[in-house]
C-alpha positions as CSV (number, residue, x, y, z in Angstrom):
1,X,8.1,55.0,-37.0
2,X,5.9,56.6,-39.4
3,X,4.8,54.9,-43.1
4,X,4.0,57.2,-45.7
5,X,3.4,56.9,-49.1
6,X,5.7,58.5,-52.2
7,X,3.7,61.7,-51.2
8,X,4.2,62.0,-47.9
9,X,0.2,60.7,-47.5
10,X,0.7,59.2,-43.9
11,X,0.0,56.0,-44.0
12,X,0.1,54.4,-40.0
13,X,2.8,54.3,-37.8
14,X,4.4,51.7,-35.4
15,X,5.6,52.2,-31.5
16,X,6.7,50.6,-28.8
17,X,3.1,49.7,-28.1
18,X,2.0,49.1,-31.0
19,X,4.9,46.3,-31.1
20,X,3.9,44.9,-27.3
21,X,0.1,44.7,-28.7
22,X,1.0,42.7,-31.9
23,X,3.7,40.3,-29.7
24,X,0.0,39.9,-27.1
25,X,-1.6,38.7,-30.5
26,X,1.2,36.5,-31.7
27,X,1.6,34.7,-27.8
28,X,-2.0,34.2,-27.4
29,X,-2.5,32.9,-31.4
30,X,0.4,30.6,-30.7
31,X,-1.2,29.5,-26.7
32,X,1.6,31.3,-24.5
33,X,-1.0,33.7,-23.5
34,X,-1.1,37.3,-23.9
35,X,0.8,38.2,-20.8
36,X,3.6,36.3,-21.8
37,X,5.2,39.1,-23.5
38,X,5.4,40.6,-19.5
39,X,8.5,38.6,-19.3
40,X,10.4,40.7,-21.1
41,X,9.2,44.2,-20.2
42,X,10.6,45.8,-16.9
């Protein structure tokens, strides 16, 4: 997904990794660990 701005100024995007990196963050903030989110990738 792309964000842009009422102009069309892009302004980042988001993907499927970009998703699994910030779930790595969240698990290893909250003290799962980063490769908890390995569970539920195949």
């Amino acid at each position: 997904m792309y964000y842009v701005d009422p102009y069309g100024k892009p302004l980042g995007y988001e993907d499927v990794f970009t998703k699994i990196d910030l779930c790595r963050e969240h698990y290893a903030a909250v003290g799962l660990g980063e490769d908890y989110v390995d569970r539920f990738i195949r």
